[in-house]
LUMMAR-998919 format. One record per atom (N, C-alpha, C): residue number from 1; atom name; x, y, z. Coordinates in pm, 1 decimal, decimal comma. Last residue first. Layout:
! residues N
{n NUM; atom CA; xx X; yy Y; zz Z} $
...
//
This chain:
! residues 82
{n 82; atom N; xx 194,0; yy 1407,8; zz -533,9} $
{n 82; atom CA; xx 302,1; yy 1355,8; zz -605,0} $
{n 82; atom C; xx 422,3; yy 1397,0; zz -568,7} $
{n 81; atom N; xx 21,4; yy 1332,9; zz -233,0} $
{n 81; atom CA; xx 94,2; yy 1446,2; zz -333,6} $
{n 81; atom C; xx 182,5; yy 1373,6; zz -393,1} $
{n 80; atom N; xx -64,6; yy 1177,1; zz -44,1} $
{n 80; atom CA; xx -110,4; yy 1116,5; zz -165,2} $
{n 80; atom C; xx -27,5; yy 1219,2; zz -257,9} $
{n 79; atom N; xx 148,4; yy 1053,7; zz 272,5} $
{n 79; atom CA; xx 50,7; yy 1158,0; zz 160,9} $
{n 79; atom C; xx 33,3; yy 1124,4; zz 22,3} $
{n 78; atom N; xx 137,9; yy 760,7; zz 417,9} $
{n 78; atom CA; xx 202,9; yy 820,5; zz 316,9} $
{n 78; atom C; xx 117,8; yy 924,6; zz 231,2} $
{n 77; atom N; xx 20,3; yy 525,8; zz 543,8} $
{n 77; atom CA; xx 49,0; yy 664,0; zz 648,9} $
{n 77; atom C; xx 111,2; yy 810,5; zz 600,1} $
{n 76; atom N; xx -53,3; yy 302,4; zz 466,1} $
{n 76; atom CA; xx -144,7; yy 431,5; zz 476,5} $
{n 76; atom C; xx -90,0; yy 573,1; zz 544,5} $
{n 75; atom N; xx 143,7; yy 174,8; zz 202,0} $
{n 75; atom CA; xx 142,2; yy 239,9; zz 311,4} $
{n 75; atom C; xx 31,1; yy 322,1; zz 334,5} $
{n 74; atom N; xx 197,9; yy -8,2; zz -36,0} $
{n 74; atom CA; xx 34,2; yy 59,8; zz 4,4} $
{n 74; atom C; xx 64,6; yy 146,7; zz 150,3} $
{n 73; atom N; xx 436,6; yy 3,6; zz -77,6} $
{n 73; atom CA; xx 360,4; yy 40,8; zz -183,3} $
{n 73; atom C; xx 256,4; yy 81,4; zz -124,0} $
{n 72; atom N; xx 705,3; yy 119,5; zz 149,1} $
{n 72; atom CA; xx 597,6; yy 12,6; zz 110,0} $
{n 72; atom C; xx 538,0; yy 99,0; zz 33,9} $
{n 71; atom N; xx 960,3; yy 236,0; zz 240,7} $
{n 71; atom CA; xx 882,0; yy 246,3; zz 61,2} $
{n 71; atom C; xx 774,6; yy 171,3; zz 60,3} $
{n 70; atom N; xx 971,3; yy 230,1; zz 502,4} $
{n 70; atom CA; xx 1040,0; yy 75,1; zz 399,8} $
{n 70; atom C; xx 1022,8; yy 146,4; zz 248,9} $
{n 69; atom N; xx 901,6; yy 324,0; zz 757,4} $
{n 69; atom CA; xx 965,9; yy 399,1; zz 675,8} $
{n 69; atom C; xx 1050,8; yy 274,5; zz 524,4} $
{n 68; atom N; xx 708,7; yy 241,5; zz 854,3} $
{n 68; atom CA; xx 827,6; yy 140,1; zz 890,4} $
{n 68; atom C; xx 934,3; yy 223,0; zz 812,1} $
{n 67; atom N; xx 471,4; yy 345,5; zz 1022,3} $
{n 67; atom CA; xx 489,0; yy 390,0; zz 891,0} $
{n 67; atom C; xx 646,3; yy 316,9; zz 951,3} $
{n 66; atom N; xx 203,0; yy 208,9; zz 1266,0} $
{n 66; atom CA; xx 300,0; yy 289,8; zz 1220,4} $
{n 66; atom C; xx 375,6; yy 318,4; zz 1102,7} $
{n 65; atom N; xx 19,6; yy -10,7; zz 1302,3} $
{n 65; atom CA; xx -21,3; yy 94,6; zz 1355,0} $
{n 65; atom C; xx 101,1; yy 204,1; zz 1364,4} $
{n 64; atom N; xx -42,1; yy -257,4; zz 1198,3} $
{n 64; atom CA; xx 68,0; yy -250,8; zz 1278,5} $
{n 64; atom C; xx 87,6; yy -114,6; zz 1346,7} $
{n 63; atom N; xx -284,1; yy -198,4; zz 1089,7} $
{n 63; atom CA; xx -319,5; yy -259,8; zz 1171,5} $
{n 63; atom C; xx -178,8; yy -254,6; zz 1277,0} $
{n 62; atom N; xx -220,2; yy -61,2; zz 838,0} $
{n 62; atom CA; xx -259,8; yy 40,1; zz 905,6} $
{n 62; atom C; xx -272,1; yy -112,4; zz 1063,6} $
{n 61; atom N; xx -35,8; yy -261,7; zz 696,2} $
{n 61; atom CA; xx 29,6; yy -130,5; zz 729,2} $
{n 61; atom C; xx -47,4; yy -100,9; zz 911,4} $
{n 60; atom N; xx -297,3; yy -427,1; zz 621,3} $
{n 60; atom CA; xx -199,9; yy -489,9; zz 754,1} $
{n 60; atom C; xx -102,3; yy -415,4; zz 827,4} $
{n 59; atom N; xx -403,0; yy -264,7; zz 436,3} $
{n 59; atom CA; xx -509,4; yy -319,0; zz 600,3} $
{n 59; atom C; xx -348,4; yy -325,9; zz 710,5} $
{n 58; atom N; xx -223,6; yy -260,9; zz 260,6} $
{n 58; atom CA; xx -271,9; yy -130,8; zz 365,2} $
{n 58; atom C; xx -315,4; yy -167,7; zz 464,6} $
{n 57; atom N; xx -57,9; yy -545,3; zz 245,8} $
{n 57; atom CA; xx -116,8; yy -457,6; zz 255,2} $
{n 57; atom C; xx -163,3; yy -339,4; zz 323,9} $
{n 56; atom N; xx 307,1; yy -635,1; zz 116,0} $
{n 56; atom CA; xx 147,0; yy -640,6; zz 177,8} $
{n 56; atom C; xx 89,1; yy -539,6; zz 185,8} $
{n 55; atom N; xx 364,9; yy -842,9; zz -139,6} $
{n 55; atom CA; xx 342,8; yy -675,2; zz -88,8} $
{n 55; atom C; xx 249,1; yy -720,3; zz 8,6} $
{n 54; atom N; xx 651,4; yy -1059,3; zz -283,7} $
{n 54; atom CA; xx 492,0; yy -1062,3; zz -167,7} $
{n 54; atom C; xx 489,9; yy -897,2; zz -185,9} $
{n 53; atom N; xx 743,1; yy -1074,4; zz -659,1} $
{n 53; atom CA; xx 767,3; yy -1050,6; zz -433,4} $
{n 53; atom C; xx 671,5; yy -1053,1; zz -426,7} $
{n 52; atom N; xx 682,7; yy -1035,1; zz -872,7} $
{n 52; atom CA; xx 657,3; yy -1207,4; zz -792,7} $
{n 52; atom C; xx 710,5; yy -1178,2; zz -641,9} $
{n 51; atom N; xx 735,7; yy -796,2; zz -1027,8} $
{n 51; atom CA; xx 833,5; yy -888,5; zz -956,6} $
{n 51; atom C; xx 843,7; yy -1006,3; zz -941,8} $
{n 50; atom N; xx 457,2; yy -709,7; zz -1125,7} $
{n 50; atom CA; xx 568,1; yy -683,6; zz -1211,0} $
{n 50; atom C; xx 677,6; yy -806,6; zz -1187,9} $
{n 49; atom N; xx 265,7; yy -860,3; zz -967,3} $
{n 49; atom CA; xx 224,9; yy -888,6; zz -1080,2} $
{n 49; atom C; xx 401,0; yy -845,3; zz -1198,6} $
{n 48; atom N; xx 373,0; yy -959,7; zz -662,0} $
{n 48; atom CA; xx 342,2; yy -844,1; zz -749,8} $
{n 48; atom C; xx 332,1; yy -880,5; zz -871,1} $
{n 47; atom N; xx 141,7; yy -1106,9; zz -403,2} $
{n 47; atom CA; xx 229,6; yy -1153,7; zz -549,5} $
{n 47; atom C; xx 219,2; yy -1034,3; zz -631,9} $
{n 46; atom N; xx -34,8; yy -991,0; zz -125,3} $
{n 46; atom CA; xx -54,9; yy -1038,4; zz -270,7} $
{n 46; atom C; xx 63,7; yy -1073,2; zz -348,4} $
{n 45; atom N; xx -119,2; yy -987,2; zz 235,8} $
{n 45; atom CA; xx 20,6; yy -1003,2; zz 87,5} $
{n 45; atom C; xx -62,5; yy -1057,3; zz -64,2} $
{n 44; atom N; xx -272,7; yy -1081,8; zz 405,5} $
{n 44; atom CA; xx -207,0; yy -963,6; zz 438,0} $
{n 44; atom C; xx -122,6; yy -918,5; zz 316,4} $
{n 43; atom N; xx -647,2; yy -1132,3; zz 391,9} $
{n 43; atom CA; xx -532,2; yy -1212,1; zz 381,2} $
{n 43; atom C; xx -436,0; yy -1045,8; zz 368,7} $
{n 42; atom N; xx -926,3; yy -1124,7; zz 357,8} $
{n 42; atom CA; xx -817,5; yy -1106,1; zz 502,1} $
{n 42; atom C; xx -679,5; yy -1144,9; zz 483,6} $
{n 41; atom N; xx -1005,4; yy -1084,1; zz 85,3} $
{n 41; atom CA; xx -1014,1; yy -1180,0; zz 171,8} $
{n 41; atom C; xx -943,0; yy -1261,8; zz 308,1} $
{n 40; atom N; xx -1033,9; yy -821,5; zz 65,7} $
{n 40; atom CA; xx -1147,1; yy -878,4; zz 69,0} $
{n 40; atom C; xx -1133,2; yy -981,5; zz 132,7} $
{n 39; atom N; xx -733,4; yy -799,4; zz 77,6} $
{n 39; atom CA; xx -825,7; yy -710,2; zz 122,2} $
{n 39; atom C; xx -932,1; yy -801,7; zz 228,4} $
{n 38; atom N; xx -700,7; yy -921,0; zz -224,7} $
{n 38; atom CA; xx -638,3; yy -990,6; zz -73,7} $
{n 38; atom C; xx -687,2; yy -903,2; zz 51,1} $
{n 37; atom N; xx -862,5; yy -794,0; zz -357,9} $
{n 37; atom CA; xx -878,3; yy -920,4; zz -334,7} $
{n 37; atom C; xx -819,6; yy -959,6; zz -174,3} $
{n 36; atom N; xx -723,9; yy -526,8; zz -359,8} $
{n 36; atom CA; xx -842,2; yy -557,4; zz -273,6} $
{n 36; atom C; xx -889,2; yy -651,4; zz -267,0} $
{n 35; atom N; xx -464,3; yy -641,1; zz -494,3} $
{n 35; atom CA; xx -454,0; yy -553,4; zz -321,6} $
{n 35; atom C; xx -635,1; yy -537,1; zz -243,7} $
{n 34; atom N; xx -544,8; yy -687,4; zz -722,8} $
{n 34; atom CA; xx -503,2; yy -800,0; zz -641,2} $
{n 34; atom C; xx -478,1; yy -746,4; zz -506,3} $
{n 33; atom N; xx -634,0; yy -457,7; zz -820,1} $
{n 33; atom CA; xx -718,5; yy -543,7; zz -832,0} $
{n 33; atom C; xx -651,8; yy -684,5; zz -728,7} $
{n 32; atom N; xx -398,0; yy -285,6; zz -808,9} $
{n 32; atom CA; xx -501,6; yy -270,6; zz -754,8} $
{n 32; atom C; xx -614,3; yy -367,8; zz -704,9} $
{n 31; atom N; xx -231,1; yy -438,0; zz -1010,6} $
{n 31; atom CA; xx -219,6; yy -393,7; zz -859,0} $
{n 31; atom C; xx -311,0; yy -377,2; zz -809,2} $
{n 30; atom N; xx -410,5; yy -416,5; zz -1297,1} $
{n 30; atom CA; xx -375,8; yy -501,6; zz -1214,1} $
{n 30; atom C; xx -338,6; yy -539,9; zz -1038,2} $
{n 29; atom N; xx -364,9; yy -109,2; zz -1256,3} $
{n 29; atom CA; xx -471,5; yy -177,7; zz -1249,9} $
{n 29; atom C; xx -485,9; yy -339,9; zz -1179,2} $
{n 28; atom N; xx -102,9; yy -69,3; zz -1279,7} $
{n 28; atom CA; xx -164,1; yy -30,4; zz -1144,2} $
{n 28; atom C; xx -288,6; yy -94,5; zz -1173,0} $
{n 27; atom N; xx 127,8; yy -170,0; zz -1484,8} $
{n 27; atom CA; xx 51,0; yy -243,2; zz -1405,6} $
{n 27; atom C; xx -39,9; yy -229,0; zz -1294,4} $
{n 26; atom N; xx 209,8; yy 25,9; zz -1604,6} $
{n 26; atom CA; xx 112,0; yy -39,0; zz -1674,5} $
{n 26; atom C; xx 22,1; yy -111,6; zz -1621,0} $
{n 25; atom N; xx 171,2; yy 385,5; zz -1464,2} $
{n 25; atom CA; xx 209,9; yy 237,0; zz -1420,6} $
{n 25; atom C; xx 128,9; yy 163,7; zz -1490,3} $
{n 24; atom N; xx 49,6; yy 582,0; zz -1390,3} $
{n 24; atom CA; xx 45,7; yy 588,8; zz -1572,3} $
{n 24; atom C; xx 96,7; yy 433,1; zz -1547,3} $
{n 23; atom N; xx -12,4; yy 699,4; zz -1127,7} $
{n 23; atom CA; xx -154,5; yy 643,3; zz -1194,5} $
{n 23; atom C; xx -71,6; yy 622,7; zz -1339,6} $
{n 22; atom N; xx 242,0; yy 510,9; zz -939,0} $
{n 22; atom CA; xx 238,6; yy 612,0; zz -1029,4} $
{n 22; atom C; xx 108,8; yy 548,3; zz -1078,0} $
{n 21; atom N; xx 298,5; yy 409,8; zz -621,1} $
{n 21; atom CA; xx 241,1; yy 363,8; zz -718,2} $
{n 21; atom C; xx 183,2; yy 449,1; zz -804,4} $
{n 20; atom N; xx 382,2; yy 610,6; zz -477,7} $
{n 20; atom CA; xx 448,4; yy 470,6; zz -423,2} $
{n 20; atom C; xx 360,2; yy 373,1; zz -523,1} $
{n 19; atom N; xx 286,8; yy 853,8; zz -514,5} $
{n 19; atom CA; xx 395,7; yy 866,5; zz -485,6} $
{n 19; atom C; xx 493,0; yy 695,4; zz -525,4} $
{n 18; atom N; xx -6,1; yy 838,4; zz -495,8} $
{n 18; atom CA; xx 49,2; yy 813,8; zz -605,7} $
{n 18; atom C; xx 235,2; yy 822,1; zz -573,7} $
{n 17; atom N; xx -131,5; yy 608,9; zz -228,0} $
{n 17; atom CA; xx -4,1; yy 722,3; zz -253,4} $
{n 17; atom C; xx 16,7; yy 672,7; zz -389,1} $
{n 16; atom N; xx -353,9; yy 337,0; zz -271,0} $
{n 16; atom CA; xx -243,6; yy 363,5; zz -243,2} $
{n 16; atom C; xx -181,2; yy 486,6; zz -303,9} $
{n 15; atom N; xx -652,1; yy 229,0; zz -161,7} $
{n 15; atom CA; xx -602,6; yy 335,6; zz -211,5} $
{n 15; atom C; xx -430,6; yy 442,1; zz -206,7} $
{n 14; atom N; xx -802,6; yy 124,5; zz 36,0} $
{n 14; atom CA; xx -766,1; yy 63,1; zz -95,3} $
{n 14; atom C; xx -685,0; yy 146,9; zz -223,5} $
{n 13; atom N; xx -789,8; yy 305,2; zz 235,7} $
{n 13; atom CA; xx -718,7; yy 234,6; zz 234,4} $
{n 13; atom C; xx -684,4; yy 128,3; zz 91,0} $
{n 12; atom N; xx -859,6; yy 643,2; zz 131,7} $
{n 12; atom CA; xx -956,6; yy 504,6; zz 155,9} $
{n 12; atom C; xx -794,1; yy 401,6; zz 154,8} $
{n 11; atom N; xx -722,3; yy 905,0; zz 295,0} $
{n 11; atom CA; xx -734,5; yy 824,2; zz 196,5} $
{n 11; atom C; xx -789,5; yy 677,9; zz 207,4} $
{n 10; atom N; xx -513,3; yy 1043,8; zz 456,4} $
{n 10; atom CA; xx -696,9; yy 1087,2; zz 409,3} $
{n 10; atom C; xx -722,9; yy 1007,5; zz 281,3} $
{n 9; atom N; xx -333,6; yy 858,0; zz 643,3} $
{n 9; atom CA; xx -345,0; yy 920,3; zz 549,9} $
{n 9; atom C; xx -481,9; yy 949,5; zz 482,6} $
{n 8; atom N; xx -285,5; yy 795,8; zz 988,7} $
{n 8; atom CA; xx -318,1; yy 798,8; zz 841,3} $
{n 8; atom C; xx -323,6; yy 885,0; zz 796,6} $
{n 7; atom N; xx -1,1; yy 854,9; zz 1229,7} $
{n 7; atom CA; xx -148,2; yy 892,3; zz 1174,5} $
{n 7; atom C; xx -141,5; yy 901,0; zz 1045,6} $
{n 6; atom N; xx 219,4; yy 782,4; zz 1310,7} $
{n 6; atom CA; xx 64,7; yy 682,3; zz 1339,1} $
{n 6; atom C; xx -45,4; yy 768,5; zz 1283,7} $
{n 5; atom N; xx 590,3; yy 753,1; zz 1176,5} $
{n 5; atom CA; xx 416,8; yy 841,8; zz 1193,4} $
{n 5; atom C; xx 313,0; yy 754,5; zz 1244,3} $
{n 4; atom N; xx 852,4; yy 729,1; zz 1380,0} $
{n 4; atom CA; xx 732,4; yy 695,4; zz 1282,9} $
{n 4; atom C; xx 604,4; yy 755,9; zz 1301,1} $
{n 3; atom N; xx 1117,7; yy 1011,4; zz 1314,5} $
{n 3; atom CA; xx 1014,2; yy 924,3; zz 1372,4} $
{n 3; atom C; xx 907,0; yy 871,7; zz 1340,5} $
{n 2; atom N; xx 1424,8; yy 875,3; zz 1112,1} $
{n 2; atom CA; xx 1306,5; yy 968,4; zz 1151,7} $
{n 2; atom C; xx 1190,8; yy 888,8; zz 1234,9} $
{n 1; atom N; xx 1748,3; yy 834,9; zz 1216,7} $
{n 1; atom CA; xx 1621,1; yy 771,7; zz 1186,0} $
{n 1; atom C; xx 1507,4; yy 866,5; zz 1224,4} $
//
């Protein structure tokens, strides 16, 4: 098991690693738009628009204050390089 990272990523938190959400994805807009709602309104999980799983969010990533190594979609702790 690798060790977890605590330090973010240079990146606005609304702003998820193309790595873990491709910019050609039909649905990143959509994504997007429901990751700063739930953002906006403290809340930790949105409904994926592809699946219907929960995601949560960057806020809540960066608040647990480490990288779980899971694939999460919004991880902040994840470089933005493709």
């Amino acid at each position: 098991m690798t060790e977890p990272r605590k330090t973010l990523a240079d990146r606005p938190l609304t702003e998820p690693s193309v790595k873990r959400l491709k910019i050609d994805d039909p649905f990143r807009e959509q994504i997007l738009e429901l990751h700063q709602q739930a953002i906006a309104s403290g809340i930790d999980e949105y409904r994926d628009p592809k699946t219907g799983f929960q995601v949560l969010t960057a806020k809540f990533h960066s608040s647990r204050g480490f990288c779980c190594d899971q694939l999460c979609r919004h991880c902040p702790y994840v470089a933005s390089e493709q």
